[in-house]
SETORLO-485690 format. One line per 2 residues: for each residue x negated, y, z negated of N, C-alpha, C, O. Coordinates in pm, whole numbers, plus 50000, padded with zeros to 5 digits. Layout:
! SETORLO-485690
X/Y/Z/X/Y/Z/X/Y/Z/X/Y/Z | ... $
This chain:
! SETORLO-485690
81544/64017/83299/81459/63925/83377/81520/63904/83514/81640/63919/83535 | 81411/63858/83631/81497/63903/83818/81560/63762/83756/81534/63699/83654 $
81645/63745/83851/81678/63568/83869/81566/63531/83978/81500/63584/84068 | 81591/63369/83896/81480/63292/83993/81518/63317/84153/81419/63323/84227 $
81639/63332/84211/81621/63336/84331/81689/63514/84346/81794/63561/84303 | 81589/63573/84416/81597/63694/84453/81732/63733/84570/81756/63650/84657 $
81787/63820/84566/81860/63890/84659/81823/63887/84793/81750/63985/84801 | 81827/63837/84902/81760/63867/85049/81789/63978/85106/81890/64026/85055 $
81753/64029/85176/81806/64170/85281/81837/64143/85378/81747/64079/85434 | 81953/64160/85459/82006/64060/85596/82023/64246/85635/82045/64345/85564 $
82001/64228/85764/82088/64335/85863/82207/64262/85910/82197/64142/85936 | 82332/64332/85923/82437/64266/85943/82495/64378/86108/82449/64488/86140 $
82590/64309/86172/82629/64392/86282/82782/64478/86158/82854/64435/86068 | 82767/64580/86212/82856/64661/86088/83022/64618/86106/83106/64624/86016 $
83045/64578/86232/83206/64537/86267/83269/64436/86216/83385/64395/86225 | 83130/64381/86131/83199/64228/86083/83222/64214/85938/83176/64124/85867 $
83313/64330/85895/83383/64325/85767/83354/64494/85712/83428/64555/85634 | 83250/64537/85764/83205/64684/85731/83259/64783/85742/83265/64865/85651 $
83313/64797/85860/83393/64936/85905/83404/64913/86062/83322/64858/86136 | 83526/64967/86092/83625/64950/86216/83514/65042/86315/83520/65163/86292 $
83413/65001/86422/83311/65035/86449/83303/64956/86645/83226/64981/86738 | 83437/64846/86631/83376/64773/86763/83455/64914/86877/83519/65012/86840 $
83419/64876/87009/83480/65003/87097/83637/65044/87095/83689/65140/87153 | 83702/64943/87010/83824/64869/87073/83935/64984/86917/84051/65016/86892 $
83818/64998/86867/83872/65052/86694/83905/64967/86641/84020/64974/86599 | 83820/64825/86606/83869/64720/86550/83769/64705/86410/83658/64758/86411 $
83826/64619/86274/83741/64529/86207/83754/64418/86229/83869/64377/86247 | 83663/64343/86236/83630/64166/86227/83621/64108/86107/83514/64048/86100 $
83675/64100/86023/83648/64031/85884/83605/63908/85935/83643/63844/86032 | 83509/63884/85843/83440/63755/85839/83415/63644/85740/83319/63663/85666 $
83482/63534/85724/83483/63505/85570/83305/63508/85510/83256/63558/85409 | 83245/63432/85619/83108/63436/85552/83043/63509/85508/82976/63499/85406 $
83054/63617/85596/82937/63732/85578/83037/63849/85414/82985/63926/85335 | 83163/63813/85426/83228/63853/85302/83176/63767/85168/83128/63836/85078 $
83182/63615/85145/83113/63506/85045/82969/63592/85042/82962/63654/84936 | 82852/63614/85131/82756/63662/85080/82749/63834/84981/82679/63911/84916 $
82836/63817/85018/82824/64047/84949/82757/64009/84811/82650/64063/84782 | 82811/63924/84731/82777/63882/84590/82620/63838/84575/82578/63831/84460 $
82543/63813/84664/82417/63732/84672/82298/63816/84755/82179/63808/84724 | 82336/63878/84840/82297/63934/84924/82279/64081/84965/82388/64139/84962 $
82166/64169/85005/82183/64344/85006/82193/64362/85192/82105/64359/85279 | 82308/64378/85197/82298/64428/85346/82354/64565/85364/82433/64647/85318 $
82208/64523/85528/82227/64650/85556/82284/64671/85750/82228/64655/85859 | 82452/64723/85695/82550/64730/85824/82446/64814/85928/82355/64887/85890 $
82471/64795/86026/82432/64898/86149/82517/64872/86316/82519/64760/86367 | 82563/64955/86362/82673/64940/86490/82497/64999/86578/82465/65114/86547 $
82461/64972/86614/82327/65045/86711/82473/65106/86847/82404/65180/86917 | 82561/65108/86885/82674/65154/87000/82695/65289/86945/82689/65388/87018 $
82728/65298/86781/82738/65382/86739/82673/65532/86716/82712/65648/86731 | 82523/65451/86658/82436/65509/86629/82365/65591/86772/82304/65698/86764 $
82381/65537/86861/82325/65607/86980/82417/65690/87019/82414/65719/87139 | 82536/65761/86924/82635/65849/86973/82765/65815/87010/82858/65895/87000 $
82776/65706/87049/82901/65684/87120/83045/65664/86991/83036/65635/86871 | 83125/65683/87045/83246/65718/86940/83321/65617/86931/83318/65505/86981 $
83394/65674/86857/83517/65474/86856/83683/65517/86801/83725/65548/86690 | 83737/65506/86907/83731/65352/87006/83627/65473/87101/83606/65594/87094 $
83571/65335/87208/83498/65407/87341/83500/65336/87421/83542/65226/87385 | 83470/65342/87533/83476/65315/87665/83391/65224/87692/83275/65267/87695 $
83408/65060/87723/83306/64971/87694/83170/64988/87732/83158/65089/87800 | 83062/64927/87714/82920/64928/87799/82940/64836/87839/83049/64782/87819 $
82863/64789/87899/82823/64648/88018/82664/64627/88010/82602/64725/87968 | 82602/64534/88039/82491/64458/88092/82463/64485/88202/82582/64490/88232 $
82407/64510/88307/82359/64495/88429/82228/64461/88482/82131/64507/88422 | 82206/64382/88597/82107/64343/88591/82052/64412/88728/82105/64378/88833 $
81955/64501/88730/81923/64618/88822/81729/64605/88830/81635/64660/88772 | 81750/64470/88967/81616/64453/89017/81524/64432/88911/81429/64495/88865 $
81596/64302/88882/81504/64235/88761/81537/64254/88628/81526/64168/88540 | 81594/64409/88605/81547/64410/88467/81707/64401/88425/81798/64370/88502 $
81719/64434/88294/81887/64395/88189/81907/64564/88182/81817/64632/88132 | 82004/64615/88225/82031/64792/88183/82179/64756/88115/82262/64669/88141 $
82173/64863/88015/82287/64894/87948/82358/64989/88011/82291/65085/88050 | 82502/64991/88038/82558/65121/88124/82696/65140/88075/82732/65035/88021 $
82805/65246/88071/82914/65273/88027/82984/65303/88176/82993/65421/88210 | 83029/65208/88256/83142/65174/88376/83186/65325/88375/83134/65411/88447 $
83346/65357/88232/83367/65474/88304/83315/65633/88373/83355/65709/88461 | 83197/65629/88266/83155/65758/88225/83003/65747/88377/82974/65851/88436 $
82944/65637/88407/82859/65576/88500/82715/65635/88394/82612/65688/88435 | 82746/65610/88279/82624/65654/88178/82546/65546/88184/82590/65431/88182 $
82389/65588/88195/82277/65492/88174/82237/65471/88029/82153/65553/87990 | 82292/65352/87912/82214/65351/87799/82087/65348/87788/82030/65423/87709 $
82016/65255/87869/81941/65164/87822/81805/65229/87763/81750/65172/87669 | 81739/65373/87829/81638/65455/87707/81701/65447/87551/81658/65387/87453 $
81835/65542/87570/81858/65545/87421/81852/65419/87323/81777/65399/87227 | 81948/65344/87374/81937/65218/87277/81805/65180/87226/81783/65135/87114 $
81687/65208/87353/81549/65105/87294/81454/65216/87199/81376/65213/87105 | 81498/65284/87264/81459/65435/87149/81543/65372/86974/81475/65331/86880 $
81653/65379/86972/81682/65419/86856/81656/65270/86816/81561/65270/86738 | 81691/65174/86833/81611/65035/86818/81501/65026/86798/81482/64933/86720 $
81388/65085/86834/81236/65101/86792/81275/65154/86661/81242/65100/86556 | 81341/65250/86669/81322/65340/86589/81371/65290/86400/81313/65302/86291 $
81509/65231/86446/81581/65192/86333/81469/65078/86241/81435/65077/86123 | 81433/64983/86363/81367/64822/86321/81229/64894/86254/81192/64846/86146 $
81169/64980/86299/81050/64978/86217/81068/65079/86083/80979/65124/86011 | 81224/65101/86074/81207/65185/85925/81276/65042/85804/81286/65047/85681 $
81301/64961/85869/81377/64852/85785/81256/64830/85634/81270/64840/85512 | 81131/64795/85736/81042/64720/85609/81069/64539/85567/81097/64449/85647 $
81057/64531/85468/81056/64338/85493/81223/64298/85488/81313/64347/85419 | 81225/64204/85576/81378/64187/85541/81389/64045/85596/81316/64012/85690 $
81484/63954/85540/81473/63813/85548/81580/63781/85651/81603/63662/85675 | 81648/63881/85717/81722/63761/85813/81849/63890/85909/81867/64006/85870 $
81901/63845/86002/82054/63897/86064/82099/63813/86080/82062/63696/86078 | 82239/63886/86111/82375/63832/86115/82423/63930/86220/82442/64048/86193 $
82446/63869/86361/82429/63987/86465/82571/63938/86556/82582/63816/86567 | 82694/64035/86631/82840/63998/86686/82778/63928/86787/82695/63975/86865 $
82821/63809/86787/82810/63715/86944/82908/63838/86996/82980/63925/86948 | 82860/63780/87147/82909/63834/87308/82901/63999/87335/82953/64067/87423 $
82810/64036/87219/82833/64160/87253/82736/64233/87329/82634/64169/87303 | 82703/64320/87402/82644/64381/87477/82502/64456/87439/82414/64473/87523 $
82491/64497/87301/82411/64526/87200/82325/64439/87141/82206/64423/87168 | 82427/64355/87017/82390/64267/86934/82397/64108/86934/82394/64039/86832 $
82407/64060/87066/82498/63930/87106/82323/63863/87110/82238/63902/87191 | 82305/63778/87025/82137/63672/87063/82154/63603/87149/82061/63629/87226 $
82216/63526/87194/82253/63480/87334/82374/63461/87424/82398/63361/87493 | 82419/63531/87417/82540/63536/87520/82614/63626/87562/82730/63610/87599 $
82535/63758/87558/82638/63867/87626/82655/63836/87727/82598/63731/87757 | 82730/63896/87827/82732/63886/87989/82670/64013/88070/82691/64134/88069 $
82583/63922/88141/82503/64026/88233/82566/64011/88363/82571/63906/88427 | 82620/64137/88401/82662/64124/88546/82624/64208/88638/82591/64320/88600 $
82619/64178/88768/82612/64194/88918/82604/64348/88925/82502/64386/88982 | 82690/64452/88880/82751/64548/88950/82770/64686/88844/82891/64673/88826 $
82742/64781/88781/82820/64835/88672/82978/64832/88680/83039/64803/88577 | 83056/64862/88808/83194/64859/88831/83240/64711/88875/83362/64701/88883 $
83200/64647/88892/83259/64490/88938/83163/64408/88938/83054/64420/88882 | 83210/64306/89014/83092/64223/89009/83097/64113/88917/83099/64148/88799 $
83102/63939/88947/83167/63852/88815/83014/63843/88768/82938/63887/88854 | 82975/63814/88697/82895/63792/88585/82760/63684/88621/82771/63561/88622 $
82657/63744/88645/82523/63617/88702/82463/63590/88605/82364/63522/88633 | 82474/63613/88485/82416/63529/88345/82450/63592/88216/82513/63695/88192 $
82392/63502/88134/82413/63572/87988/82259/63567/87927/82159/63507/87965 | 82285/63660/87811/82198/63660/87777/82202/63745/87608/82301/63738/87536 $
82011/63861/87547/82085/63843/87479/82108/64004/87492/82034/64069/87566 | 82240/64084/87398/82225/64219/87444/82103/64284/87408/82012/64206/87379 $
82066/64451/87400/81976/64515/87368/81893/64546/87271/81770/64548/87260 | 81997/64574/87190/81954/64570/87051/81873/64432/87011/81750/64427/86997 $
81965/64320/86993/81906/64217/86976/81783/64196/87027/81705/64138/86952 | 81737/64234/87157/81573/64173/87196/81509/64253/87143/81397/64205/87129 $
81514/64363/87099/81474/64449/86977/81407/64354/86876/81292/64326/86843 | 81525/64321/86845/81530/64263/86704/81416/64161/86710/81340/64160/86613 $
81389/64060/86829/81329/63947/86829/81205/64015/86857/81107/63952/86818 | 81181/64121/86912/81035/64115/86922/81020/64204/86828/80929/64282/86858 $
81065/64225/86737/80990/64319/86590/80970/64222/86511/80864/64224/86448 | 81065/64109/86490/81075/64037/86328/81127/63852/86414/81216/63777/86375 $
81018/63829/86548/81038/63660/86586/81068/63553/86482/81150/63463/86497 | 80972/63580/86346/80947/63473/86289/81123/63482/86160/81171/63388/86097 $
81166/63609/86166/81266/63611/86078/81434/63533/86110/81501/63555/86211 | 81472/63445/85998/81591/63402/86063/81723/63483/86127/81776/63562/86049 $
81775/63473/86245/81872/63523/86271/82027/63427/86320/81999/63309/86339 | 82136/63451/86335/82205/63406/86338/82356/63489/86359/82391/63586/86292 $
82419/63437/86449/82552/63513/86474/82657/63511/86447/82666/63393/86482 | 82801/63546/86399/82875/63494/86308/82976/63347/86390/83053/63265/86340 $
82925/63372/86549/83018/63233/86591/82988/63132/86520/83046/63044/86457 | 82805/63190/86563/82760/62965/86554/82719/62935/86365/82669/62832/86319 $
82761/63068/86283/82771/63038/86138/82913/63017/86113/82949/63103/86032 | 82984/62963/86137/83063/62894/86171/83052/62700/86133/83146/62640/86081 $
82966/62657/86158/82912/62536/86140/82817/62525/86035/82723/62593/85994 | 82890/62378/85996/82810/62390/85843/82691/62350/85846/82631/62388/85746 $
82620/62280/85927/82481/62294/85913/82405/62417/85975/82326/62480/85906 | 82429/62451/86114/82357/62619/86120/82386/62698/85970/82289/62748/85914 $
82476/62703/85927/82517/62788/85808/82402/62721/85719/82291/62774/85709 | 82432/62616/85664/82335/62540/85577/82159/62627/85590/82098/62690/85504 $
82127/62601/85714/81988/62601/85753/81961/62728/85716/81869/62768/85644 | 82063/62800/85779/82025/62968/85804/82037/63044/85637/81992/63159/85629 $
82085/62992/85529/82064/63013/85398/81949/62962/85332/81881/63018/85246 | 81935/62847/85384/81771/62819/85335/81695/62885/85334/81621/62924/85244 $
81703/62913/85462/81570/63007/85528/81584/63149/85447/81494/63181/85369 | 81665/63210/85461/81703/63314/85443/81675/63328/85214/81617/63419/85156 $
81727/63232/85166/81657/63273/85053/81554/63211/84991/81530/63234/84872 | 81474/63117/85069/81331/63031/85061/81222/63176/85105/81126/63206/85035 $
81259/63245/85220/81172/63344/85228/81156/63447/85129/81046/63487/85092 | 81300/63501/85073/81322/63645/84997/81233/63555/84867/81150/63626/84810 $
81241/63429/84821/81130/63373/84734/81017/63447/84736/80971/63552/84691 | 80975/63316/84835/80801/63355/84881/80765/63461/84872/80678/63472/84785 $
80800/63590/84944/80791/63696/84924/80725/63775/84817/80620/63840/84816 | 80856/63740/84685/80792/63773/84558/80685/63687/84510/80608/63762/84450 $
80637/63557/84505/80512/63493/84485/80410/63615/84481/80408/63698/84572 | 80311/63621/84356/80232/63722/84271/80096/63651/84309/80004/63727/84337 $
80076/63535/84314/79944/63434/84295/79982/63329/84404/80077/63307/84479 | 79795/63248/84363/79803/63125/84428/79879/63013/84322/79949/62935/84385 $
79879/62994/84199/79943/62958/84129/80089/62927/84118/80132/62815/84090 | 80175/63052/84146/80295/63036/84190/80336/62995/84330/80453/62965/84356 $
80240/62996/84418/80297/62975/84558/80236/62839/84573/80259/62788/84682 | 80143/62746/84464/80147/62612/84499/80231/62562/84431/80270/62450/84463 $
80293/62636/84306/80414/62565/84201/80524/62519/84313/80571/62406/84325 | 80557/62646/84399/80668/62663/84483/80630/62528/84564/80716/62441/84551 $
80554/62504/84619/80546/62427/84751/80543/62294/84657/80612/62198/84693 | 80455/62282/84520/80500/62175/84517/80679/62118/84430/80719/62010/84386 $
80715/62199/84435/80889/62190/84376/80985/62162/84530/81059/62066/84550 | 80958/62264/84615/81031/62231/84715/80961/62120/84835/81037/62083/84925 $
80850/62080/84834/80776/62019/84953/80862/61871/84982/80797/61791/85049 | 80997/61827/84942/81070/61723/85008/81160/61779/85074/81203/61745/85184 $
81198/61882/84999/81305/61987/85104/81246/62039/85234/81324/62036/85329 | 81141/62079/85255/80983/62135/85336/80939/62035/85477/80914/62053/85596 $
80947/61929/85385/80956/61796/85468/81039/61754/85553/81014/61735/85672 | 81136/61737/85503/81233/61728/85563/81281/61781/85724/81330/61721/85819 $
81240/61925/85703/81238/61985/85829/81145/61999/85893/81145/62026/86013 | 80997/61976/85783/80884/61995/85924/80792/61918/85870/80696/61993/85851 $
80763/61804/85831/80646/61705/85795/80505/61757/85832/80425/61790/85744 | 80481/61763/85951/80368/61772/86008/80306/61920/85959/80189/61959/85948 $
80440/61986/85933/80381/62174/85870/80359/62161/85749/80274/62224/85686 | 80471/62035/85683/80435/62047/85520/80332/61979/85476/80305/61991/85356 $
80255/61898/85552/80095/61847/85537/79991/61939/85533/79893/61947/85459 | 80057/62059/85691/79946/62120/85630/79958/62232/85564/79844/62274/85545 $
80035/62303/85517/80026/62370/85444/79973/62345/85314/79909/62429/85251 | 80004/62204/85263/79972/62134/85180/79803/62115/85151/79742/62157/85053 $
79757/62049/85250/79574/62119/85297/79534/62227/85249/79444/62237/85165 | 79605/62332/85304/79558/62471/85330/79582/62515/85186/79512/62608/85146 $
79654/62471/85117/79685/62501/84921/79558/62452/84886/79482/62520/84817 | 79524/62333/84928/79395/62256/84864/79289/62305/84884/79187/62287/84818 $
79303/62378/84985/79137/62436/84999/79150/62618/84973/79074/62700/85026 | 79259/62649/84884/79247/62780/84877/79185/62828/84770/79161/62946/84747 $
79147/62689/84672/79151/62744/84496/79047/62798/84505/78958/62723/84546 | 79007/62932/84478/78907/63008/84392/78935/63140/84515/78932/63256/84473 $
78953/63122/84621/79003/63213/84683/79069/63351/84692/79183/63351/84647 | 79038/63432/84724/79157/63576/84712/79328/63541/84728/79351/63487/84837 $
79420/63556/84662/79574/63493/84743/79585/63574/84806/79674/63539/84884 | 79527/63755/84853/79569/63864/84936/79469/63894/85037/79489/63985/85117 $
């Protein structure tokens, strides 16, 4: 029999306990993203990697070139930024459903908000952050899916939240009927509440007026 709460599928950045993958030839062990292995099916990916580049390698950078964010490698004066959004299209739409990431703050790739975008490929101090490449990938394939980076999981309520989410969805998901998905809402709807009153009313509505309905 499954267990009541299903396995989620997280994409994880691969340096953070996976394999020695950052430019530097480093691993990042992570206690958290190590506590989930037991609960959780992930799936590692270095996108630095995957677009060829070797390790250790020669850092990339951010640049910000008349408006837009380019990915570039300083020594080599290599332009990423096709490849990456290439193989990023490419990777995100073979995933299929998946409940959440776990993506390296500050990194140039995978950082959700705070890589550094700078001025210059060779110099130049730094005119914003932002998030790297991969990552805006990520947000415009799967907006509504939770993500999260291993700094700010770090804190026990982001941590808190970002597990909710993360196995409240891999739930729902499996829900077969309308039957089971009003059982659900009505078992969890104080937990539901809690974070969004005004959504858990109506969803609550929208249960009430579904009965006799198709659930698909």
């Amino acid at each position: 029999m499954e267990a009541f709460w299903p396995r989620p599928k997280l994409v994880v950045s691969a340096c953070l306990g996976f394999a020695a993958v950052r430019y530097s030839g480093q691993l990042i062990p992570d206690r958290f993203v190590a506590t989930l292995r037991d609960y959780v099916d992930f799936v590692p990916i270095c996108p630095e990697v995957e677009i060829g580049l070797g390790v250790p390698r020669p850092p990339v950078r951010l640049v910000r070139d008349d408006g837009r964010v380019r990915m570039v490698q300083p020594l080599t004066g290599e332009d990423l930024t096709e490849r990456m959004a290439a193989f990023s299209q490419e990777f995100l739409a073979s995933l299929g459903q998946v409940e959440g990431f776990i993506l390296k703050n500050r990194s140039p790739s995978c950082a959700l908000k705070d890589a550094k975008v700078h001025a210059h490929p060779d110099q130049g101090g730094v005119v914003a952050r932002g998030p790297g490449l991969f990552a805006c990938a990520v947000e415009a394939a799967f907006p509504l899916v939770p993500k999260e980076d291993e700094g700010r999981l770090t804190h026990a309520r982001i941590r808190s939240h970002f597990l909710m989410r993360i196995f409240a969805l891999a739930r729902v998901r499996r829900l077969e009927d309308l039957p089971s998905l009003m059982a659900f809402h009505a078992r969890y709807k104080l937990l539901l509440r809690a974070h969004q009153q005004a959504g858990t009313k109506a969803l609550g509505r929208l249960l009430a007026g579904a009965r006799g309905r198709p659930f698909l």
